[in-house]
N, C-alpha and C positions, 0 to 999 in steps of 0.2 A: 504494500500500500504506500502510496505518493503521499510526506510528508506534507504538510499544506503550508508550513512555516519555512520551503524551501526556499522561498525570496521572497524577503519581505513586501506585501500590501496594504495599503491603506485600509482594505475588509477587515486585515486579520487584526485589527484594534479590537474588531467585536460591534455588539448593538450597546454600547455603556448604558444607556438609558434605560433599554428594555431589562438589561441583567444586571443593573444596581438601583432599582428603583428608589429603595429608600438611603441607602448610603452615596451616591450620588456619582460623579467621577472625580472627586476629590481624594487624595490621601497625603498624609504626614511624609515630609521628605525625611525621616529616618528610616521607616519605611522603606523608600525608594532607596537609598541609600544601604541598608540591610542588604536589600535583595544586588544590588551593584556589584557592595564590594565583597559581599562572600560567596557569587560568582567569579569575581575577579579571581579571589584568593583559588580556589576550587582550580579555576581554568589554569593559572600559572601555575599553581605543583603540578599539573598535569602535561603541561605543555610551555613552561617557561615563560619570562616575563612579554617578550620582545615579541612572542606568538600572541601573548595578548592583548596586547599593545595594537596589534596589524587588525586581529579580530574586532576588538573594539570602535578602532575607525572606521571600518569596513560596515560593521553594525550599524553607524552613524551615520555613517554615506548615503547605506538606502532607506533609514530612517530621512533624513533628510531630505531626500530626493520626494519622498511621500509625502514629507511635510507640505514642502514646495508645490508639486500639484494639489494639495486637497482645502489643505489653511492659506497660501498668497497667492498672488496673482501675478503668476510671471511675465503678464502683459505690461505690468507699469514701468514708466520710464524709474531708471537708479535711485531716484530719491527717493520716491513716492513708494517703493521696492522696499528698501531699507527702514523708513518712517513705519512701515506695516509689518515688519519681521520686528521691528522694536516692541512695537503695542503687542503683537502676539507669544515674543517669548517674557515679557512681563505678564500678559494672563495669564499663562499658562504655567506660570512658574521656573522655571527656565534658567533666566535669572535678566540684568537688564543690560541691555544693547549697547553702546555707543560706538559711534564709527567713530576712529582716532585719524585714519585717514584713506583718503577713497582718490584714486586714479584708477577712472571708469576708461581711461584709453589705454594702458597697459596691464590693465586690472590684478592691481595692486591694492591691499589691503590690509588696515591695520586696523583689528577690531578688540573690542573690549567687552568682556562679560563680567560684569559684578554680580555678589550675591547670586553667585552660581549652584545650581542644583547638584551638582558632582562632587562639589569643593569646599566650596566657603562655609570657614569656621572646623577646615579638617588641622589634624594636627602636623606640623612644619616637618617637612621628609628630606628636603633639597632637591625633591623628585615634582617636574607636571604631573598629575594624574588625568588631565579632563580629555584623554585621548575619543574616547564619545564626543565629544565636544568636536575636536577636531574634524571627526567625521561627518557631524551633524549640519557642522557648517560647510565641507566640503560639499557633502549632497546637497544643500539650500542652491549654494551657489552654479553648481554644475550644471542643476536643473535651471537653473533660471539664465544664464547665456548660454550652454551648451559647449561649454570649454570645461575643459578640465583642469583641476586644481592643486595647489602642495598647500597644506594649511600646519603651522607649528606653533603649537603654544608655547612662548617663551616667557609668560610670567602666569602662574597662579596662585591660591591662598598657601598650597603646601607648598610652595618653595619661599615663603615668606613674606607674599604677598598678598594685598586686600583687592584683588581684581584679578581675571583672569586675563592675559594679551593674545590675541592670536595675531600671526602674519600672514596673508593669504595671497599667494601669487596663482596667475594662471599660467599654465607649462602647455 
């Protein structure tokens, strides 16, 4: 039998509505968190850090890509693009947006995520963790020009920092 979680789709969220009537689609980000990192821990004694690392961007990518089609609108000009990925990953919890800096003709990108869902308030490793992140932003972007992207987070709350950075070039 075909695994139905073989690539990720936007269906396989489910009907929230119909199957959490009374608790709603809300939950606690420790929660979320629980289920993250002791996946992470799980998949890296199994397979090493750097496999999970690739896994988890990977996971992000086409989380992202789905985001892209289902929540924005990859019709709108760059700003209006970006102003809408802001309001969405502050509803949603996510964490908040700011572009640090945007060259829309070489497409270059230096974005900011505070009060990040993966990170902030984890405790100081010297290490990124928000590799999801990375990916989630990769698939936003990929989906919405149709280039392809290297996205690196070079600052987060575990490496001592109160924001996460990414850099986003397209290759």
């Amino acid at each position: 039998m075909k695994s139905p979680f073989r690539s990720f789709k936007w269906k396989d969220i489910g009907d929230i509505e119909r199957g959490r009537p009374a608790m709603g689609e809300k939950m606690h980000v420790a929660v979320y968190r629980m289920f993250h990192y002791s996946l992470r821990g799980v998949l890296e004694k199994s397979y090493g850090k750097e496999a999970v690392k690739h896994i988890l961007v990977e996971a992000g990518r086409a989380a992202g890509k789905e985001f892209c089609r289902h929540e924005l609108n990859p019709k709108l000009p760059p700003q209006d693009f970006f102003h809408l990925l802001k309001q969405k990953m502050a509803v949603l919890g996510i964490g908040l947006l700011e572009v640090e800096h945007a060259d829309f003709e070489n497409m270059i990108f230096i974005l900011t995520v505070s009060e990040d869902l993966d990170c902030s308030g984890l405790p100081e490793t010297g290490e990124t963790v928000c590799n999801y992140d990375e990916g989630l932003i990769m698939g936003i972007l990929e989906q919405y020009t149709g280039k392809q992207f290297i996205v690196r987070e070079t600052d987060c709350w575990s490496t001592g920092d109160w924001t996460c950075r990414f850099h986003v070039v397209a290759i």
